[in-house]
N, C-alpha and C positions, 0 to 999 in steps of 0.2 A: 327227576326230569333232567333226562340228560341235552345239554343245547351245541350240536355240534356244528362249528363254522359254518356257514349258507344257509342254515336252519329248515329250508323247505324250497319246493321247486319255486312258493310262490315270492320268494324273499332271493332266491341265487341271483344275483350279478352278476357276475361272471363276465357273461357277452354281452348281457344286456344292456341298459341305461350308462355304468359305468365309462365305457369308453366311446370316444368322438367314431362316426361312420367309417370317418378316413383313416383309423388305427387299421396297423397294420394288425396280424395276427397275436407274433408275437405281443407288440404293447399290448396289446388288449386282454393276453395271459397275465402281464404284470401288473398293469394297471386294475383287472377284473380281481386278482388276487389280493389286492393292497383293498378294495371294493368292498371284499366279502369281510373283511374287519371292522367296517363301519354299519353293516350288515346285522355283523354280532351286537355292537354298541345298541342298535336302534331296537333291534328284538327287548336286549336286556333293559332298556330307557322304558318301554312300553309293559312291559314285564314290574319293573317298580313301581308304576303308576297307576297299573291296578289292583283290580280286589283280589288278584289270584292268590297272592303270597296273604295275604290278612286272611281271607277266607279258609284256606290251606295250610294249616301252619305248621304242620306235620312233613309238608312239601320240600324236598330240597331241589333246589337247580347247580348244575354244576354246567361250566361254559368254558367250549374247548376256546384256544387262545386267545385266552383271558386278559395275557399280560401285552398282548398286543394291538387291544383294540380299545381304550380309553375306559376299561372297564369300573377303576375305581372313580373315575371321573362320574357316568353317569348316575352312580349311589347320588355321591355329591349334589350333582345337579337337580336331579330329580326333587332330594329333599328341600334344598334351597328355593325349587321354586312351588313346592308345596308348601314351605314357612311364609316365602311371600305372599303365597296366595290364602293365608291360613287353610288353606284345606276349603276351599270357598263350599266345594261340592259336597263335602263330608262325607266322603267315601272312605277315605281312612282313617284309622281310628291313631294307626303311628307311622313314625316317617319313614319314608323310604330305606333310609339307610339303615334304621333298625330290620327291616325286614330282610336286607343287603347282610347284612352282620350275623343275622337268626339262619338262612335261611340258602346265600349266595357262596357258589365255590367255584373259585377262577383256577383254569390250568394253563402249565405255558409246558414247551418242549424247544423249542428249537431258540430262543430270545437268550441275550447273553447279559444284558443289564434288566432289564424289565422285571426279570424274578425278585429281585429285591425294592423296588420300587412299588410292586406288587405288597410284598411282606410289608412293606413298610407302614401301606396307605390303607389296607384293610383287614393285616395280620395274620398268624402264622395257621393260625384255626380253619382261615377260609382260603388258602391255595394249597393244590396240587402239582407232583409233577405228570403230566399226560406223554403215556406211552405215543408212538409214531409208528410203528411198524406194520407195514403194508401202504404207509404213504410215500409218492414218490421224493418226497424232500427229507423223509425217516434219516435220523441221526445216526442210521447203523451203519456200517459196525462200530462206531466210536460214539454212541452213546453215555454208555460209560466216562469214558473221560470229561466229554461236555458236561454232563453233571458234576463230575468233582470239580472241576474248574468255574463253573458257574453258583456252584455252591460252597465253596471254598472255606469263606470267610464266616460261614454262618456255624453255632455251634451244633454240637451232635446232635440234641434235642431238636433243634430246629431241622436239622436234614431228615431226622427220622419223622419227625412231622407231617414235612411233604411228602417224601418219598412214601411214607406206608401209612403212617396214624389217622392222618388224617381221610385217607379213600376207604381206609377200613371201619373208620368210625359213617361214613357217610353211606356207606353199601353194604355195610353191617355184615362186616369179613370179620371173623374172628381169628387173630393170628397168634403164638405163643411164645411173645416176648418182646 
């Protein structure tokens, strides 16, 4: 299950609710844009808190700009107030974050710190890096360098991770080395 930014017509902000009447166009492109990342967050918040992922456990979600929209945050949250509430409802049998851990794959493309903040807070197993091309903000032609520059500091194992192992292991590519 792939979840990408605005998720559905019935979830896009964009023009909607996001911005005041009196925005002009443009703000309303920037602010609707910064909109559809909290968007992501609220889909993936509601996504933890139900029975989808326990039920389905064979299910992967992967969530385009992952590293942009408070994503390891809502694991956290989620579980946190499922401990508080011991699970009052008993609908899950384990906490969100394990099924966030089992289950959840964050991608970023265009973010210049967040990739590591990412790796840091839910590990190298559960993000990607998400191609761009065909969108208007695509990193091309200098894609390439953004990735080495943004991945720089991380070791080989860890770039081939993102970069291939890990989307290959999750969409069951088989690649030859």
């Amino acid at each position: 299950m792939n979840f990408h930014i605005g998720e559905s017509q019935t979830s896009f902000n964009m023009f909607g609710r996001a911005a005041w009447q009196s925005t002009d166009l443009a703000e309303k492109l920037g602010l609707g844009s910064a909109a559809l990342f909290f968007e992501n967050a609220r889909v993936l918040g509601n996504l933890l808190d139900s029975e989808v992922l326990e039920l389905f456990s064979k299910v992967k979600s992967s969530r385009s700009r992952a590293a942009s929209d408070g994503f390891p945050s809502c694991s956290s949250r989620s579980t946190m107030r499922s401990m508080r509430q011991d699970n009052a409802n008993g609908k899950l049998k384990m906490l969100p974050s394990t099924h966030f851990l089992r289950q959840v794959y964050g991608c970023f493309r265009f973010e210049k710190t967040a990739p590591s903040k990412l790796l840091e807070d839910i590990g190298v197993k559960n993000v990607l890096f998400e191609t761009d091309l065909s969108h208007p903000t695509c990193l091309y032609p200098d894609r390439r360098e953004h990735v080495e520059k943004v991945m720089e500091y991380l070791s080989p194992h860890v770039r081939r991770s993102v970069l291939q192992d890990n989307a290959a292991k999750l969409y069951r590519i088989f690649t030859s080395g």
